[in-house]
Backbone of each chain as ProteinMPNN parsed JSONL, in Angstrom:
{"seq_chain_A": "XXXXXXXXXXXXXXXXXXXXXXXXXXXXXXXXXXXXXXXXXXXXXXXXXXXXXXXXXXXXXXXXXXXXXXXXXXXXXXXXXXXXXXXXXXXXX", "coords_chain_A": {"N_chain_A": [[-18.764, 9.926, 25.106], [-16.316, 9.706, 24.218], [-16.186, 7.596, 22.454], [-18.247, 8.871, 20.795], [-16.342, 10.194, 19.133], [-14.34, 8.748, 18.628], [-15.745, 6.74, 16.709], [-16.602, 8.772, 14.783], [-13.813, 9.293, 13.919], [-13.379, 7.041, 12.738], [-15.521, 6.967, 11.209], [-14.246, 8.874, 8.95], [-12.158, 8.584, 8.079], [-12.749, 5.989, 6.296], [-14.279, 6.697, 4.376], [-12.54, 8.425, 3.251], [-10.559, 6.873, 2.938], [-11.926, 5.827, 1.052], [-12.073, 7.632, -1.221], [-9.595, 7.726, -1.704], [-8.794, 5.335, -2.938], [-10.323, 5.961, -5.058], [-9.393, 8.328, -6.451], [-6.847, 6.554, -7.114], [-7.51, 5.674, -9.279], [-7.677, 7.02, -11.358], [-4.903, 7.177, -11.928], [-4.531, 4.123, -13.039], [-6.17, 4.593, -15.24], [-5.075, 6.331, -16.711], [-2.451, 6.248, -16.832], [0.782, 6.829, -18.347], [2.867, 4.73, -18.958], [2.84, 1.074, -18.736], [3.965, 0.191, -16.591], [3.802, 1.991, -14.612], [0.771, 1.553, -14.477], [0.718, -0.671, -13.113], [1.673, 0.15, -10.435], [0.379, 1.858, -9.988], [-2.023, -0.132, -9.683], [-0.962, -1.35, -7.228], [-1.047, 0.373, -5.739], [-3.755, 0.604, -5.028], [-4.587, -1.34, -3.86], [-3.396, -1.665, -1.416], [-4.85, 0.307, 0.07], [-7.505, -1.101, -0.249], [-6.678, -2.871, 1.938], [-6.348, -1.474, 3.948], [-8.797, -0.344, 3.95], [-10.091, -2.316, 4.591], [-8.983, -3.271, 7.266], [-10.185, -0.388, 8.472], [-12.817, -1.281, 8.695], [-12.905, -3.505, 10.017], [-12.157, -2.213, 12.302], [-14.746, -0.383, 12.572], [-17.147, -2.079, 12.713], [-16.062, -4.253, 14.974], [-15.509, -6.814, 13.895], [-13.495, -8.951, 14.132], [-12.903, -10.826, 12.265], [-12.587, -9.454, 9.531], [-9.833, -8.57, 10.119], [-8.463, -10.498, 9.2], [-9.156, -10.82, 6.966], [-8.27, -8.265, 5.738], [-5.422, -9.233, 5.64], [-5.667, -11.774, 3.768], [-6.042, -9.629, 1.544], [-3.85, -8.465, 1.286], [-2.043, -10.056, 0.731], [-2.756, -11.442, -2.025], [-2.375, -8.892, -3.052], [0.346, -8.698, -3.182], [1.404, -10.83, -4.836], [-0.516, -10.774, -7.453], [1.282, -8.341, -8.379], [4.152, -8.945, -8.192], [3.247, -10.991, -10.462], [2.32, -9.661, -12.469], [4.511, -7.797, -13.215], [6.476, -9.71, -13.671], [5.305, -10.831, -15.869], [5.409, -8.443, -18.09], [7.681, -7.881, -18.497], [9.038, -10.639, -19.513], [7.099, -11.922, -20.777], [5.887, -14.147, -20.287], [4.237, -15.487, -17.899], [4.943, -18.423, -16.247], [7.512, -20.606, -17.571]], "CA_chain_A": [[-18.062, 11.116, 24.605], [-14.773, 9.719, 23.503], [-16.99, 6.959, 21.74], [-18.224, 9.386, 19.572], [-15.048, 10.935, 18.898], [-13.82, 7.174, 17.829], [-16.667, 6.812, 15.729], [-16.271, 9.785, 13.83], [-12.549, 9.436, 12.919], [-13.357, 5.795, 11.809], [-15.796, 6.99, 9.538], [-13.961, 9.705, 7.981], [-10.848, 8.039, 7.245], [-12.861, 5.7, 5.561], [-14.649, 7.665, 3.532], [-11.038, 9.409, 2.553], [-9.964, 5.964, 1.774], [-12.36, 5.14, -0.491], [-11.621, 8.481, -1.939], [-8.439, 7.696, -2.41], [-8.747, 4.452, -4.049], [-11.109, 6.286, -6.636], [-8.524, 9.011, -6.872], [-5.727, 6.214, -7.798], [-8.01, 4.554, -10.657], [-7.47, 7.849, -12.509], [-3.643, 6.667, -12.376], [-4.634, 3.169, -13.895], [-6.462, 4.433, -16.674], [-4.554, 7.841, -17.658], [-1.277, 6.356, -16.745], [1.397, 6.22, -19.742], [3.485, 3.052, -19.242], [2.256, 0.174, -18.394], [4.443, 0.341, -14.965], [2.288, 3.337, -13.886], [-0.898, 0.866, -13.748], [0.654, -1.491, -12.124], [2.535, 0.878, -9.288], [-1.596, 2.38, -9.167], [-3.098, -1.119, -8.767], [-0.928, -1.801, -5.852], [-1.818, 1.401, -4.252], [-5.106, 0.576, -4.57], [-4.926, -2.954, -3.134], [-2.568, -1.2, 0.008], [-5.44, 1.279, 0.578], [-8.031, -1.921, 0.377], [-5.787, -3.632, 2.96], [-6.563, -0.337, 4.814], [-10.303, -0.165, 4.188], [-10.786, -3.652, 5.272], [-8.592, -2.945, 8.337], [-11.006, -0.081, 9.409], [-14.128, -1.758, 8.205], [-12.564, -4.386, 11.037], [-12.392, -1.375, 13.551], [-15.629, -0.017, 12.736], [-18.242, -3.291, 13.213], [-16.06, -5.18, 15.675], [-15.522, -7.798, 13.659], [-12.143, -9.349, 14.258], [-12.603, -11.49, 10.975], [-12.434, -8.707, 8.677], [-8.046, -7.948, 10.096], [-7.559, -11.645, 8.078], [-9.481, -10.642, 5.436], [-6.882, -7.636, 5.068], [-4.101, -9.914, 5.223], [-5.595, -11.935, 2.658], [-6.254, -8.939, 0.355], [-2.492, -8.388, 0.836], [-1.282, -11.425, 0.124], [-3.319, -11.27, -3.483], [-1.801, -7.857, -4.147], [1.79, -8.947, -3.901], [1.179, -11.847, -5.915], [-0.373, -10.138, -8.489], [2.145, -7.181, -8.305], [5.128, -9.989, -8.895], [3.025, -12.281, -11.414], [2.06, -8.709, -13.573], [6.104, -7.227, -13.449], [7.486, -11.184, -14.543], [4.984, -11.153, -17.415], [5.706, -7.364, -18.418], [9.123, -8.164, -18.929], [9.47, -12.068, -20.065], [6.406, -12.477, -21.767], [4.764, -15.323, -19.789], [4.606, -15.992, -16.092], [5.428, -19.761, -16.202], [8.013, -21.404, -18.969]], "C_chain_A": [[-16.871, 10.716, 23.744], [-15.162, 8.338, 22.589], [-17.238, 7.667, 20.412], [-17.464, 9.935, 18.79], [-14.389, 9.761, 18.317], [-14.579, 6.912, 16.66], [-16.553, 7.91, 14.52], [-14.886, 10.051, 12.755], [-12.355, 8.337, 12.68], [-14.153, 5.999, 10.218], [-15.235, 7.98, 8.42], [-12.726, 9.507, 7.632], [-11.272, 6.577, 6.257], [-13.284, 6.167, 4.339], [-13.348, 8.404, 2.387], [-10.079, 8.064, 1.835], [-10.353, 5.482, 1.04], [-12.532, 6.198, -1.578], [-10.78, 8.634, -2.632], [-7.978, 6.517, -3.768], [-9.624, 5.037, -5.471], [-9.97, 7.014, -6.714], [-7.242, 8.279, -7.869], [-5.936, 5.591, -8.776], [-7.819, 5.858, -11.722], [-5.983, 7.288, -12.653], [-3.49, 5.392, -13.388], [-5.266, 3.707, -15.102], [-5.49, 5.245, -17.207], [-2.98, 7.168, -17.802], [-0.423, 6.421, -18.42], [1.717, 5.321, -20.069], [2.492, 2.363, -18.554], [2.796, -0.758, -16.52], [3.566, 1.033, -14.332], [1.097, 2.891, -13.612], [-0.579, 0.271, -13.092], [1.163, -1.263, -10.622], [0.793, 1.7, -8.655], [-2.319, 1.273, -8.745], [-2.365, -1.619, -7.654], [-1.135, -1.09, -5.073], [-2.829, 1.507, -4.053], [-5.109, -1.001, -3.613], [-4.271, -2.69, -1.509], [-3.936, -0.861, 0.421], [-6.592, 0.06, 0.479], [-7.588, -2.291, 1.572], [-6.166, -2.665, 4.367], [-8.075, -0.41, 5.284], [-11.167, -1.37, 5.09], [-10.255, -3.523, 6.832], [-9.388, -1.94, 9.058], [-11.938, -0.286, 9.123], [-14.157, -2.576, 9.738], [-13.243, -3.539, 12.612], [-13.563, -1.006, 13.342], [-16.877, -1.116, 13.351], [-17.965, -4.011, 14.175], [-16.025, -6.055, 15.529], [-14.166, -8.245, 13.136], [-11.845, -10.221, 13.039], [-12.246, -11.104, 9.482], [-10.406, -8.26, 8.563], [-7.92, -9.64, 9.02], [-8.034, -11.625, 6.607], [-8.492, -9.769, 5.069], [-5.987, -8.509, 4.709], [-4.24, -10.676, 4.084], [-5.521, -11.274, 1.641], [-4.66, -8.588, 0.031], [-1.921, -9.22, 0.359], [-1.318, -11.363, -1.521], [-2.929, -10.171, -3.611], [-0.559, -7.584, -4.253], [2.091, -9.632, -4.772], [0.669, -11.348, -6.924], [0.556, -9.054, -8.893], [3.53, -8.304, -9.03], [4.566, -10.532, -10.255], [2.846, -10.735, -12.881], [3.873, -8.15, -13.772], [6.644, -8.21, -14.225], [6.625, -10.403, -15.796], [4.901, -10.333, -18.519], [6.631, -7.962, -19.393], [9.656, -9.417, -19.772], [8.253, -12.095, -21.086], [5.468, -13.535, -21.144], [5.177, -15.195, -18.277], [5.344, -17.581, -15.81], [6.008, -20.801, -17.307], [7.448, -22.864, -18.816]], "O_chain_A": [[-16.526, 11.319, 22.729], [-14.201, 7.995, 21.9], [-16.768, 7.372, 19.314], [-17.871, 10.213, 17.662], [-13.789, 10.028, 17.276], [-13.985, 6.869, 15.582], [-16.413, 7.561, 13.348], [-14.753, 10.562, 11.643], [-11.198, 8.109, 12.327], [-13.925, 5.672, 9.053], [-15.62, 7.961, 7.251], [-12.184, 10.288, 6.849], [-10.396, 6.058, 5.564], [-12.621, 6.009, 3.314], [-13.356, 8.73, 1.2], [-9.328, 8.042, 0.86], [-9.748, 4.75, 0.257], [-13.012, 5.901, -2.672], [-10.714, 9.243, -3.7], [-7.342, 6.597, -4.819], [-9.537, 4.597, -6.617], [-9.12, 6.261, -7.188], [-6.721, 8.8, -8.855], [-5.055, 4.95, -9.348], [-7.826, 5.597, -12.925], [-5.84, 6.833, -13.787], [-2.679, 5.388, -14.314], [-4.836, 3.202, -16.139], [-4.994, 4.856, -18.265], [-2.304, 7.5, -18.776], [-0.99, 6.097, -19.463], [1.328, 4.766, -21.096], [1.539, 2.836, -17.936], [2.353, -1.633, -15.776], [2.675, 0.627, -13.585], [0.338, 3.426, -12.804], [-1.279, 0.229, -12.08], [1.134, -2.135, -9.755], [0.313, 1.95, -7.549], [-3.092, 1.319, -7.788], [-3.014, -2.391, -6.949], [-1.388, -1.367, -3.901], [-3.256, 2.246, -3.166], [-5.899, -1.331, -2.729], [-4.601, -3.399, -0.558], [-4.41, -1.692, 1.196], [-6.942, 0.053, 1.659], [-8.347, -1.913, 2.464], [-6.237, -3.075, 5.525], [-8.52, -0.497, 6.429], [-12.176, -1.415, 5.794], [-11.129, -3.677, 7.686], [-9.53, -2.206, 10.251], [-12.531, 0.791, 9.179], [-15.089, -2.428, 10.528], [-14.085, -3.825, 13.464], [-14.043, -1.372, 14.415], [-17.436, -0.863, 14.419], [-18.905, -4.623, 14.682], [-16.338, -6.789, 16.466], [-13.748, -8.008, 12.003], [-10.666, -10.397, 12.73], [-11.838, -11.819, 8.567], [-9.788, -7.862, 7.576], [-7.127, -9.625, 8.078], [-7.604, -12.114, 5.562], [-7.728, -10.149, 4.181], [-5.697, -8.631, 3.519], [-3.34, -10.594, 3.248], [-5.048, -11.825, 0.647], [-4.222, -8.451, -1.111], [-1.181, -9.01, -0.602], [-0.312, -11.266, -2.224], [-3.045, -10.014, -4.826], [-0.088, -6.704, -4.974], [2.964, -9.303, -5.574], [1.549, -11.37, -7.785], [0.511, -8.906, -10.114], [3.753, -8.356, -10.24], [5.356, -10.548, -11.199], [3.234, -10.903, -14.038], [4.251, -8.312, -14.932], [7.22, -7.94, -15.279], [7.137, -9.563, -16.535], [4.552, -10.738, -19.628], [6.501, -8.367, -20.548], [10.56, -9.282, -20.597], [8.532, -12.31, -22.266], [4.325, -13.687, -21.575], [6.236, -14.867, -17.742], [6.338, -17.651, -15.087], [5.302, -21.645, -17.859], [7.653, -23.7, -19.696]]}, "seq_chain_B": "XXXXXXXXXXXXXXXXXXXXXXXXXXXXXXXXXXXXXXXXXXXXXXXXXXXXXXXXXXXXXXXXXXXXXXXXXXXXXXXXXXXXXXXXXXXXXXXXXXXXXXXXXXXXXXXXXX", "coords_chain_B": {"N_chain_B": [[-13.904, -0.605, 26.692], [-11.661, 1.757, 27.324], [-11.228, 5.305, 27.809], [-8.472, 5.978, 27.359], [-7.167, 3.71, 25.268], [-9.189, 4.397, 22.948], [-8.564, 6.709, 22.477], [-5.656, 6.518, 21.927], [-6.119, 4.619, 19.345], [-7.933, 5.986, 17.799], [-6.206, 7.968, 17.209], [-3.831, 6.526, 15.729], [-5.687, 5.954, 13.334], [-5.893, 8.254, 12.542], [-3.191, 8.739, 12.062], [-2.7, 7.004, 10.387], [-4.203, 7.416, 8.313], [-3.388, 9.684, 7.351], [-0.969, 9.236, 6.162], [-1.54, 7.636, 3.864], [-2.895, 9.376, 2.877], [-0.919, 10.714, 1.386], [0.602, 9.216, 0.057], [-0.899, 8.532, -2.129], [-1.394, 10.811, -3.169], [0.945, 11.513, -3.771], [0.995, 9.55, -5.813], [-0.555, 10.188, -7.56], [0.882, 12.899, -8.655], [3.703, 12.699, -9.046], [6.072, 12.567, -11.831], [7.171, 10.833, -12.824], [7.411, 7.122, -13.465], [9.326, 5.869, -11.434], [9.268, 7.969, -9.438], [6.53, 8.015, -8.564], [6.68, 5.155, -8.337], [8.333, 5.626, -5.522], [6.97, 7.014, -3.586], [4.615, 5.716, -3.503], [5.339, 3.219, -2.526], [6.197, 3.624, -0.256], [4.96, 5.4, 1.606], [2.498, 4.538, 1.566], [2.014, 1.895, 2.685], [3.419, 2.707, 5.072], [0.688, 4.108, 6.21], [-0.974, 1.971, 5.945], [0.063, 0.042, 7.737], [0.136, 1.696, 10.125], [-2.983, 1.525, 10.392], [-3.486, -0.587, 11.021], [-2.041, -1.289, 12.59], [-3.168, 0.001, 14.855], [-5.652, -1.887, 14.957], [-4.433, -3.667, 16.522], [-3.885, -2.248, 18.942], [-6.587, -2.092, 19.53], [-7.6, -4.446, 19.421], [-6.244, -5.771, 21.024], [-3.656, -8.392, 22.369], [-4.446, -11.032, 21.483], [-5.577, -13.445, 19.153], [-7.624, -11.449, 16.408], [-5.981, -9.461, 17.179], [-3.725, -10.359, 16.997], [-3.065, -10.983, 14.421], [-3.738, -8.657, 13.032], [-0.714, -7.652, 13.651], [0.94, -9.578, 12.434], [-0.007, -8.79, 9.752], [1.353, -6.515, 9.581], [4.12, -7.266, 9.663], [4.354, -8.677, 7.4], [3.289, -6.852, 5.519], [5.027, -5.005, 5.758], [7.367, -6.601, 4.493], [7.154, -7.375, 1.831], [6.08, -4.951, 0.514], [8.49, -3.496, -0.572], [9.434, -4.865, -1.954], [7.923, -5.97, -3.94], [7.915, -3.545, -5.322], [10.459, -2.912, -5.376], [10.61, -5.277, -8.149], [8.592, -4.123, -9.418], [10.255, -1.137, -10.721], [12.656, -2.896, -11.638], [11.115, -3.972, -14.104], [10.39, -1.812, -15.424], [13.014, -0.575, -16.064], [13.694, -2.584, -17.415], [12.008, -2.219, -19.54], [12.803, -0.058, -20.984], [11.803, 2.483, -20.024], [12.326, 6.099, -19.463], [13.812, 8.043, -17.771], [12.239, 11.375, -16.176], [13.314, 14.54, -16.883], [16.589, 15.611, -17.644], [18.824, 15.138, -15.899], [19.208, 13.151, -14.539], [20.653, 10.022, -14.447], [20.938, 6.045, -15.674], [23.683, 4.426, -13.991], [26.694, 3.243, -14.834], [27.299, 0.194, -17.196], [28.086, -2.612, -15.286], [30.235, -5.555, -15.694], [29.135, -8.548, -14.25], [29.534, -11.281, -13.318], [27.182, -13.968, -13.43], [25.492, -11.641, -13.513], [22.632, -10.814, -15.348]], "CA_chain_B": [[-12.993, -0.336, 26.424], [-11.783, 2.662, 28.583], [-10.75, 6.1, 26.884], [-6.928, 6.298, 26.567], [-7.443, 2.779, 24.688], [-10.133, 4.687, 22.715], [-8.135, 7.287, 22.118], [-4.826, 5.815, 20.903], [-6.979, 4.084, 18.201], [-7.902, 7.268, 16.838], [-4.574, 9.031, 16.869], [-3.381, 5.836, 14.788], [-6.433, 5.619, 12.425], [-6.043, 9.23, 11.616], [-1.84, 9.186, 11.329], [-2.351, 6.104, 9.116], [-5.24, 8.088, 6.923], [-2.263, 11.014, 6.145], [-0.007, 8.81, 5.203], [-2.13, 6.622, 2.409], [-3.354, 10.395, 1.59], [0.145, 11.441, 1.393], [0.852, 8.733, -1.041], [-2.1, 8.523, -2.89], [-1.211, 12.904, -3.832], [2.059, 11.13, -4.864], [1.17, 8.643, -6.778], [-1.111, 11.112, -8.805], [1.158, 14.146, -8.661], [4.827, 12.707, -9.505], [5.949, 12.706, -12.954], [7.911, 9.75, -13.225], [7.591, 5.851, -12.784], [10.381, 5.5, -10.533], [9.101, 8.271, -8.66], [5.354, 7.372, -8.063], [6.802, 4.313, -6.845], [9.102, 5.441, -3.808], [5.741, 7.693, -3.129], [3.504, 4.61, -2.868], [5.448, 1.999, -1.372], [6.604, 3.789, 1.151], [3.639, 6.334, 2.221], [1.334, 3.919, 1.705], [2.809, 1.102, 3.47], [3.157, 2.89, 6.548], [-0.4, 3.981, 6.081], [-1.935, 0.725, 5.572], [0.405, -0.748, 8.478], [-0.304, 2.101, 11.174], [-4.265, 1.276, 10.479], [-2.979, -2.101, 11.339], [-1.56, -1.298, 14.122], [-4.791, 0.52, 15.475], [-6.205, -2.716, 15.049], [-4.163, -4.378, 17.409], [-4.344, -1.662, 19.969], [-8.354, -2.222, 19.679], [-7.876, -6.095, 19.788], [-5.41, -6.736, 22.226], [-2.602, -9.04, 21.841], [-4.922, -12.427, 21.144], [-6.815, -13.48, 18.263], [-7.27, -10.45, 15.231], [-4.737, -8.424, 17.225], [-2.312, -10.92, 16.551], [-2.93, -11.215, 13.168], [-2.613, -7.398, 12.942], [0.814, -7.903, 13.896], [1.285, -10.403, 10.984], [-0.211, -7.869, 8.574], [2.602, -5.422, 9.593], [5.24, -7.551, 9.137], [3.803, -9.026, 6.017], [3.356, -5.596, 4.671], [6.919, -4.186, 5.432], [8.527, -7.26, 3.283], [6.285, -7.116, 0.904], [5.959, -3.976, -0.321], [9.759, -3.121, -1.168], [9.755, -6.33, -3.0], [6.749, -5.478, -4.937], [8.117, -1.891, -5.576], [11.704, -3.19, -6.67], [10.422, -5.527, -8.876], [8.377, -2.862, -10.669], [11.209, -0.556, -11.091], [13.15, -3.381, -12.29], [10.498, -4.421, -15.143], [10.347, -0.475, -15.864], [14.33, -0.356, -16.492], [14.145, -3.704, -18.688], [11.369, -1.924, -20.659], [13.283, 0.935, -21.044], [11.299, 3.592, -19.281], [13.232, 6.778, -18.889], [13.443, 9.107, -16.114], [11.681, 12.587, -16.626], [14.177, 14.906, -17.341], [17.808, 15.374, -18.664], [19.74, 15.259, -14.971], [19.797, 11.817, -14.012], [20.882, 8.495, -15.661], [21.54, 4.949, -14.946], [25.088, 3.588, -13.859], [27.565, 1.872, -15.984], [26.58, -1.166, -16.794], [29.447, -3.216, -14.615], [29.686, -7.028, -16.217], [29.952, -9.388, -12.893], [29.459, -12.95, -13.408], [25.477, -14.217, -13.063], [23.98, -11.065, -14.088], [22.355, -11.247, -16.8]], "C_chain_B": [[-12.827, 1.145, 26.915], [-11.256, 4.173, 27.467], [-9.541, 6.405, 26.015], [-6.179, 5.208, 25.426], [-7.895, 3.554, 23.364], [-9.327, 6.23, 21.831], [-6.691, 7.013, 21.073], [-5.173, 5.54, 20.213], [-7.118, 5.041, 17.137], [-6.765, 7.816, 16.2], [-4.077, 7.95, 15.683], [-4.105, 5.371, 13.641], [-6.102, 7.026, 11.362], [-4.166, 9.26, 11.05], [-1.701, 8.636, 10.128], [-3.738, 6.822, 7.539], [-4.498, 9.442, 6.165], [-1.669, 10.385, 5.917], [-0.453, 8.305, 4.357], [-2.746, 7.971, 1.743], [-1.908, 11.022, 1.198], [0.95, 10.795, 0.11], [0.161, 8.365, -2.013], [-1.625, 9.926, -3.896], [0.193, 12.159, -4.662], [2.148, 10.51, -5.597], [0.047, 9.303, -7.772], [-0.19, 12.406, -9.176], [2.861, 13.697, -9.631], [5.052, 12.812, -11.151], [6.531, 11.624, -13.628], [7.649, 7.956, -12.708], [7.963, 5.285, -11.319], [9.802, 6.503, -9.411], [7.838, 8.356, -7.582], [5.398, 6.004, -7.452], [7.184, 4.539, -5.61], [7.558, 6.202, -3.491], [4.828, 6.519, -2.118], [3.856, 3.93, -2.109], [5.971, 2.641, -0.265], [5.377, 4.515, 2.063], [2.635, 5.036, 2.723], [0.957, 2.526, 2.29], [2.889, 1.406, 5.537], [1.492, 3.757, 7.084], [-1.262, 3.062, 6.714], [-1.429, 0.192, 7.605], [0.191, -0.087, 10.308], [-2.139, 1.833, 11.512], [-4.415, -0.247, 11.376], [-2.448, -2.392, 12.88], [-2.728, -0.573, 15.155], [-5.473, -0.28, 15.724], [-5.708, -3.812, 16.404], [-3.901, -3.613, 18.676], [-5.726, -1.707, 20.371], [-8.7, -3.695, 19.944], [-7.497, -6.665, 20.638], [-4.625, -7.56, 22.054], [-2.919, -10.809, 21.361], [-5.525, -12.557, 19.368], [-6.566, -12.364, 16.99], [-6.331, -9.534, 15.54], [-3.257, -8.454, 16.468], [-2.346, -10.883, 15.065], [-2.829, -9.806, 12.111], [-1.512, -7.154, 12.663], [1.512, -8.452, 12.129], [1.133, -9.329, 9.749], [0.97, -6.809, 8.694], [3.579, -5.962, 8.759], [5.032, -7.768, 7.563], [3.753, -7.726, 4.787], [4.915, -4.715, 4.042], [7.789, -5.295, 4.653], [7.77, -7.222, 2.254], [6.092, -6.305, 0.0], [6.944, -3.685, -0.868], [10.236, -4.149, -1.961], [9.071, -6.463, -4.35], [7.633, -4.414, -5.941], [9.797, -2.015, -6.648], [11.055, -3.632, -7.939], [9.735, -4.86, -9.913], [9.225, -2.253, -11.615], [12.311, -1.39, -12.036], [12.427, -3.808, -13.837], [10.609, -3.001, -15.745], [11.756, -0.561, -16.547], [14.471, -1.439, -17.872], [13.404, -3.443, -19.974], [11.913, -1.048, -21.318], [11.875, 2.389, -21.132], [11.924, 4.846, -18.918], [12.726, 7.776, -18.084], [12.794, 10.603, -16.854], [12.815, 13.333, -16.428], [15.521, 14.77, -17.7], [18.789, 14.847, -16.935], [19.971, 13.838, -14.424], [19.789, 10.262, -14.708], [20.953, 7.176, -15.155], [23.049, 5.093, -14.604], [25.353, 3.116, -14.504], [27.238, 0.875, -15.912], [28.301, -2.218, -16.372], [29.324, -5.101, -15.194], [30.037, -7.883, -15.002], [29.232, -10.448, -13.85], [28.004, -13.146, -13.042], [24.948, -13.39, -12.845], [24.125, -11.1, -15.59], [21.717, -10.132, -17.61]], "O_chain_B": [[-13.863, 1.81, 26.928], [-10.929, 3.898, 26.312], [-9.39, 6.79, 24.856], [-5.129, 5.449, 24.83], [-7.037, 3.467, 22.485], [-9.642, 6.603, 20.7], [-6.632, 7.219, 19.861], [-4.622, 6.295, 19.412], [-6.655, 5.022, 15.997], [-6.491, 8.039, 15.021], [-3.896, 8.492, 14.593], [-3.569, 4.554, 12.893], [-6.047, 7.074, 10.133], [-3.839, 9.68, 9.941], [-1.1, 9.064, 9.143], [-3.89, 6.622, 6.334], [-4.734, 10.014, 5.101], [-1.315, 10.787, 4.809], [0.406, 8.377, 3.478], [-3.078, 8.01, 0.558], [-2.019, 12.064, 0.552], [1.681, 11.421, -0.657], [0.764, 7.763, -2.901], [-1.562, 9.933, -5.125], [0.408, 12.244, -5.871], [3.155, 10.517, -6.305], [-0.112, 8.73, -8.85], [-0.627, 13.016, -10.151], [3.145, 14.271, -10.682], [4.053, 13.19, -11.764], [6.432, 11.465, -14.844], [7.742, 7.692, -11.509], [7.353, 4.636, -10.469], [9.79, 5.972, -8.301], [7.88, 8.606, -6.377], [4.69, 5.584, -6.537], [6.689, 3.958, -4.644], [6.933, 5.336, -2.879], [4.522, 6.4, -0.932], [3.236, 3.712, -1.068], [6.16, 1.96, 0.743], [5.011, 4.057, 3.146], [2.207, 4.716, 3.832], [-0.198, 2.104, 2.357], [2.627, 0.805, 6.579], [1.268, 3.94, 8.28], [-2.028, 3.218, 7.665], [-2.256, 0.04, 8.504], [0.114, -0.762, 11.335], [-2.574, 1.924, 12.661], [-5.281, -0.707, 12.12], [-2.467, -3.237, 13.776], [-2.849, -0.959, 16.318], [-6.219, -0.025, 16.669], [-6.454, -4.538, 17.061], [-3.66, -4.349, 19.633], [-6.036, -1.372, 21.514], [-9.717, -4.117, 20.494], [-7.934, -7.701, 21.138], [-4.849, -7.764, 20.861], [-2.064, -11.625, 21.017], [-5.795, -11.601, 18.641], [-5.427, -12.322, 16.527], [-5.797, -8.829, 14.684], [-2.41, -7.745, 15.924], [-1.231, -10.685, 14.583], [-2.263, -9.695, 11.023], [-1.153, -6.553, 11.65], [2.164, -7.957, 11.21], [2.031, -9.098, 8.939], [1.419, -6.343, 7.646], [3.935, -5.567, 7.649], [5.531, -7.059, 6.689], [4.082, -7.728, 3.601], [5.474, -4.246, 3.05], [8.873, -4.939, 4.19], [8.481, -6.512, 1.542], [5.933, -6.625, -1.178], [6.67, -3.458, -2.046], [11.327, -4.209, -2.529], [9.471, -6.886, -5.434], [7.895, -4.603, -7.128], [10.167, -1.61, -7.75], [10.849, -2.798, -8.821], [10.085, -4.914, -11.092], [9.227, -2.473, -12.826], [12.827, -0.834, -13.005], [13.227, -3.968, -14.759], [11.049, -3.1, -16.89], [11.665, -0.628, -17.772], [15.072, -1.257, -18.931], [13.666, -3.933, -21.073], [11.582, -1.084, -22.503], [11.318, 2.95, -22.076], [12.189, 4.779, -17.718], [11.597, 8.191, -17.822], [12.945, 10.791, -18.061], [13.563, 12.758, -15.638], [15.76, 13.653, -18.157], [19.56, 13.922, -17.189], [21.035, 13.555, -13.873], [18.918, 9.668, -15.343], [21.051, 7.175, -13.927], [23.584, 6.088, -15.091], [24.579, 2.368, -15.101], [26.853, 0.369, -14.858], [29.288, -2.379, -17.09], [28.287, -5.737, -15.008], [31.231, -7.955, -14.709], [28.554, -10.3, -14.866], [27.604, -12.329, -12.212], [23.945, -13.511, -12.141], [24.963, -11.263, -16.477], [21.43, -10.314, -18.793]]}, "name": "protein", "num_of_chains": 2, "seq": "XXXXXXXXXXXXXXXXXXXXXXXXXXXXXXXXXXXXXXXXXXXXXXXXXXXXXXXXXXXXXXXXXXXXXXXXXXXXXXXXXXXXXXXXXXXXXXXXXXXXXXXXXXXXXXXXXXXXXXXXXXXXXXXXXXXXXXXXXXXXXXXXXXXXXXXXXXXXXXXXXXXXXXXXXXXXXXXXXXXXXXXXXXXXXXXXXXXXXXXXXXXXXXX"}
């Protein structure tokens, strides 16, 4: 009973988060500046971080929470390495 | 795994699925740079990090629970670091705010900024 009741609000918050990540790719393309894509591709790489986190909870597969952390890792690092090279021009003098 | 286990899980899958929709609406709805960021990094942050934390109520304190954990912390420095640095590349591009009511600060000359 409370199985299926777990089940159900795993799959529909995924579902809503892979809704949302489509929702925030209209921000990357439409945006105006070129801040505005990059403030949308980290809310898409959060809301990965998410998907992989209940992808984790849904299968039971405890290897999927380090895959989040890696996907975070790669979307601060790009988030820093895209802002430097906005602004300066290159990432590495 | 027993119900009130089973249950907590839920309650923190669904709080963390309004907050990433809560900043998701804001990061399509605002009108400004500056303001689609505080939207994202913060909504979506505690989003990501209550899903996270669901995970380590479902794992237990060993193994992927722990590394749950890590993803929290990891997330909460992370993101406001991210989120400045945006805002700061926005200001150096000169990006201005959506309407007439609010401005920068004087620019104050201290010593080693630049």
């Amino acid at each position: 009973m409370a199985s299926d009741l777990l089940g159900a609000v795993l799959n529909g918050a995924i579902v809503l988060t892979a809704a949302l990540t489509l929702f925030a790719g209209y921000r990357v393309v439409r945006g105006p500046t070129v801040p505005d894509r990059v403030v949308a591709l980290d809310t898409i790489a959060t809301n990965v971080v998410a998907i992989a986190g209940l992808y984790a909870l849904t299968t039971g597969e405890g290897l999927f929470v380090t895959v989040s952390l890696v996907l975070a890792i790669i979307g601060f690092i790009s988030t820093i390495a895209v802002s430097q090279y906005v602004i300066e021009g290159d990432i590495i003098e | 795994m027993n119900a009130i286990q089973q249950f907590v899980v839920a309650a923190l899958v669904a709080v963390g699925s309004f907050f990433l929709l809560i900043g998701t609406v804001g990061l399509l709805r605002f009108p400004d740079v500056y303001n689609r960021m505080h939207a994202s990094s913060k909504a979506t942050t505690l989003g990501a990090s209550s899903i996270l934390l669901a995970g380590f109520a479902y794992y237990g304190p060993q193994g992927a629970g722990l590394t749950s954990l890590v993803g929290i912390v990891f997330l909460f420095l992370t993101a406001p670091t991210g989120a400045h640095l945006i805002s700061r590349s926005a200001h150096k591009m000169g990006v201005p705010f959506y309407g007439q009511e609010a401005e920068w600060p004087e620019e104050v000359d201290e010593p080693g900024s630049d």
